[in-house]
N, C-alpha and C positions, 0 to 999 in steps of 0.2 A: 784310142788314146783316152786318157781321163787329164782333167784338170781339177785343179786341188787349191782351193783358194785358200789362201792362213785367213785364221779369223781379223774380221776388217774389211777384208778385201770380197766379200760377198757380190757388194755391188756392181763388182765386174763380171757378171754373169754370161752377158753378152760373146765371152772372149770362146768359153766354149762350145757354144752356138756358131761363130764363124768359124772353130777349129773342127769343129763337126763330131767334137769329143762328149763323154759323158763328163757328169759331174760329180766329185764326190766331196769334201771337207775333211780337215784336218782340224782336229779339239785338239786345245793344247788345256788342260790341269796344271791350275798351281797350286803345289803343296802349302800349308800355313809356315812352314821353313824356306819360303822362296823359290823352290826348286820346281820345275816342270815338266813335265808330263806329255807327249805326244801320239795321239793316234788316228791314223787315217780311214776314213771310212769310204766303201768302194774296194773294187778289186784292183791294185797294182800289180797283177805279178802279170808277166809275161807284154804290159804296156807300156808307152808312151807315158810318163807322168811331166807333167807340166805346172809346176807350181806358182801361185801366184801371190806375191806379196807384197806390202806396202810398207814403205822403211822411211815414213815421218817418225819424228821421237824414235829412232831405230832402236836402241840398247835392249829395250825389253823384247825386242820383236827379230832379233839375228838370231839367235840361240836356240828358239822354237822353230825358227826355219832350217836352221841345220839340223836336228833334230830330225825335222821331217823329211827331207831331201836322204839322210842316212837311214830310215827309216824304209823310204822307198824301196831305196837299193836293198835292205836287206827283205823286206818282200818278194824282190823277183822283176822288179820294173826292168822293161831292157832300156830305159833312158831316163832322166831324171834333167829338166831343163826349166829354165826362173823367165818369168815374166814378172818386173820390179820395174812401174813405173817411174817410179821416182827411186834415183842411186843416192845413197849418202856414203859422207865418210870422202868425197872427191877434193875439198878446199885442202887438205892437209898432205900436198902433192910435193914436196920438198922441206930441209930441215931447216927454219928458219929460226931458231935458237938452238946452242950448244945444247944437247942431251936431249931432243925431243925424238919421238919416234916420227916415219911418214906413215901417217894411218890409210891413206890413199892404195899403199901397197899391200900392207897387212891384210886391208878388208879385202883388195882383192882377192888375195891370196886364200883366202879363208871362200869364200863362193866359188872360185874357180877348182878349191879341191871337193867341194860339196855338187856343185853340177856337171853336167856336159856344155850349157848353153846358157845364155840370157842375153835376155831383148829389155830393153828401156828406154826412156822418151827425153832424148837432151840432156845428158851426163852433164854437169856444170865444172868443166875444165878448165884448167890455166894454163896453167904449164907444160900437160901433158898434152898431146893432139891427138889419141884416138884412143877406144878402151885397150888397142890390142897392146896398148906400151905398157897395162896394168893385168892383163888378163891374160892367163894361160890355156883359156878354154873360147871360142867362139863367141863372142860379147857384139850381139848388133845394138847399135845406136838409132833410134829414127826419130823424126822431125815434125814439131808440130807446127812452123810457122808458117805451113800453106792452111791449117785450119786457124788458127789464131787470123790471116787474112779473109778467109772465108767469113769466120764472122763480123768482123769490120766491113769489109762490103754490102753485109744483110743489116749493120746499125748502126752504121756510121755515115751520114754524107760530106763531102771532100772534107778527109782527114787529112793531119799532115802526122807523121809516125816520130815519135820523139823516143830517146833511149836515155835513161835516168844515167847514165855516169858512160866514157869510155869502150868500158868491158861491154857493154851492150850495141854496140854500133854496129857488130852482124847482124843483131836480130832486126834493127831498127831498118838497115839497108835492104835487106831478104822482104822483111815484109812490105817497107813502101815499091820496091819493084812490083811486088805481087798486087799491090792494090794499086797501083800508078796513083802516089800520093808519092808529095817532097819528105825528106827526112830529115834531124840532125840531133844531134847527143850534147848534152849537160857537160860538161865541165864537175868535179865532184876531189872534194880534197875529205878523207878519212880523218876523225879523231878519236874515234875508238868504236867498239863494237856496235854502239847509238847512234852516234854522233856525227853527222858529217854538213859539210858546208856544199850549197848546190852554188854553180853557176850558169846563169840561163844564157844559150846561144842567141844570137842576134834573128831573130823571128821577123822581122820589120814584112818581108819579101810575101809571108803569107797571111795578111791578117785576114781574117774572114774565115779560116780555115778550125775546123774540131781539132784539139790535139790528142791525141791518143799516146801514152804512154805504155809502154812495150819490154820487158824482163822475161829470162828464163825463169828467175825465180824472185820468190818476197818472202824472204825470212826474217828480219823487223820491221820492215817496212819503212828503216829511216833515210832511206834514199831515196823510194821512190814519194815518200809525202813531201821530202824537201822539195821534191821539183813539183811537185802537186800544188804547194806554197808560192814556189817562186812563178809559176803562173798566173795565181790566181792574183798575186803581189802586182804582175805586170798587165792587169787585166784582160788575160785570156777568160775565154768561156770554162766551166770548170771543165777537168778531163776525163775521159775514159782511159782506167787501169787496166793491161791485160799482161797476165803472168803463164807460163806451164806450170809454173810447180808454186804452189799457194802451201807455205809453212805456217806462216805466220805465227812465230815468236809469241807470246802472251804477251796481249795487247794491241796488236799489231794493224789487226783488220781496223780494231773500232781507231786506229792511231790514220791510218792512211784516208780512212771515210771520213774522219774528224778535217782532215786537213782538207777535204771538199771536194774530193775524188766525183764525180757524176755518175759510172759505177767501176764496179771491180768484179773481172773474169777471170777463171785461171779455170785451165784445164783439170780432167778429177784425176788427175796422177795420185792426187793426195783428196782422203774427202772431207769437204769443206763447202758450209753454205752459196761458196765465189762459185760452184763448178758450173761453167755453162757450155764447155767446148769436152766433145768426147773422144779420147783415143785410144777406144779399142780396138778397132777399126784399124788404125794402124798398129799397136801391136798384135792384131791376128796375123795379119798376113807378114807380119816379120816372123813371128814362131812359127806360123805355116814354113818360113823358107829354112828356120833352122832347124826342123824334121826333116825336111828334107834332105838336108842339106848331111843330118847325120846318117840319115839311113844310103847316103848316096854320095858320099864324102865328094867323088868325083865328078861330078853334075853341076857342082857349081865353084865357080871362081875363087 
């Protein structure tokens, strides 16, 4: 098999090495008319292609992956399968004004007629509960919050795991189980894309404790500095920020550090100076199962 990482996604070298695959790269040419150009280097015909891409700021970078994924196929590849650690395109999962589209389905629809497979780390769902409600092709999901508690255990002593609003009260529970640390979540009322108002839980029961703030994802980072604030407001120690997926919006990092963050980790789903947790590792052996899984349809559940 060969893996084919889009440009960007280099650093995830690693992935090939556990897949036991070669390596080859995909150049993509842009014309001075905006249009682009794709070609693979390595031999696909007759292999396993495993494409690997990164779908921060997605727009410029979906079009060159389909591109290359049809590319494949018409090489000869007998499989064409995505490893995309970070999925976008998932908040816009119902119509929530008269005349809008659900982009949620569209994009899937558009990968699912482009690959056989794809594996990615913590899809950010609401609505929907599992990729298969969005995907018409084999979409594994895997988890990074046994490694986000790994590194709390190696830097953190007695944390207590706090979750910036509601919507994060799985991660905050998953992980204080994993590090036998108490947990609890913010209170958070939205005022627009910026803008939101934090409310700090009643912490009395652990003072003494590091608080560790805990999200799948930081894309302005205005939730997670508000409770960064409302901490530091209530004289906690400052906290340690840990994300999987580090977007960060323009401005965002130096916005959450300003607000007196102690540091900030996020896995390299996306890359970014936060990356200190790695998961490729787990997505190896998730694409290992979805080889197999195609060459032996029958083999597994």
């Amino acid at each position: 098999m060969i893996v084919l990482p889009m440009p960007g996604c280099e650093r995830l070298g690693r992935l090939a090495r556990e897949l036991h695959g070669a390596t080859g790269a995909v150049e993509v040419h842009r014309f001075p008319d905006g249009e682009v150009r794709v070609r693979l280097t390595g031999t696909v015909e007759g292999e396993d292609v495993t494409l690997v891409a990164g779908f921060d700021r997605p727009d410029d970078k979906v079009l060159p992956l389909l591109f290359a994924a049809a590319t494949a196929r018409d090489l000869g590849a007998t499989s064409v399968g995505l490893v995309a650690p970070y999925l976008p395109y998932l908040r816009q999962d119902r119509r929530f004004q008269a005349g809008e589209g659900i982009s949620a389905r569209y994009f899937a629809r558009l990968l699912s007629q482009a690959v056989d497979w794809l594996v990615t780390v913590d899809p950010h769902l609401h609505r929907i509960g599992t990729l298969a409600e969005l995907f018409s092709v084999p979409a594994e999901a895997v988890h990074a919050a046994p490694l986000l508690a790994g590194w709390i255990r190696r830097h953190v002593e007695k944390p207590i795991v706090l979750g910036p609003d509601a919507e994060s009260i799985q991660w905050a529970a998953s992980i204080a189980h994993l590090v036998d640390a108490p947990y609890a979540v913010f209170g958070k009322r939205r005022a627009g894309d910026r803008s939101v108002e934090i409310t700090l839980p009643d912490l009395a029961a652990h003072a003494g404790r590091r608080p560790v703030l805990v999200d799948d994802l930081v894309s302005t980072a205005g939730t997670m500095a508000a409770a960064v604030r409302a901490l530091r407001s209530a004289g906690w120690p400052a906290p340690v920020c840990l994300a999987v997926h580090g977007i960060f919006a323009d401005g965002a990092h130096d916005a959450l550090r300003d607000a007196g963050a102690a540091a900030i980790v996020t896995c390299n789903t996306i890359a970014h100076p936060t990356n200190g947790i790695d998961v490729q590792g787990l997505l190896a052996d998730a694409a290992a199962r979805r080889l197999r899984a195609w060459h032996a349809p029958t083999a597994m559940a």
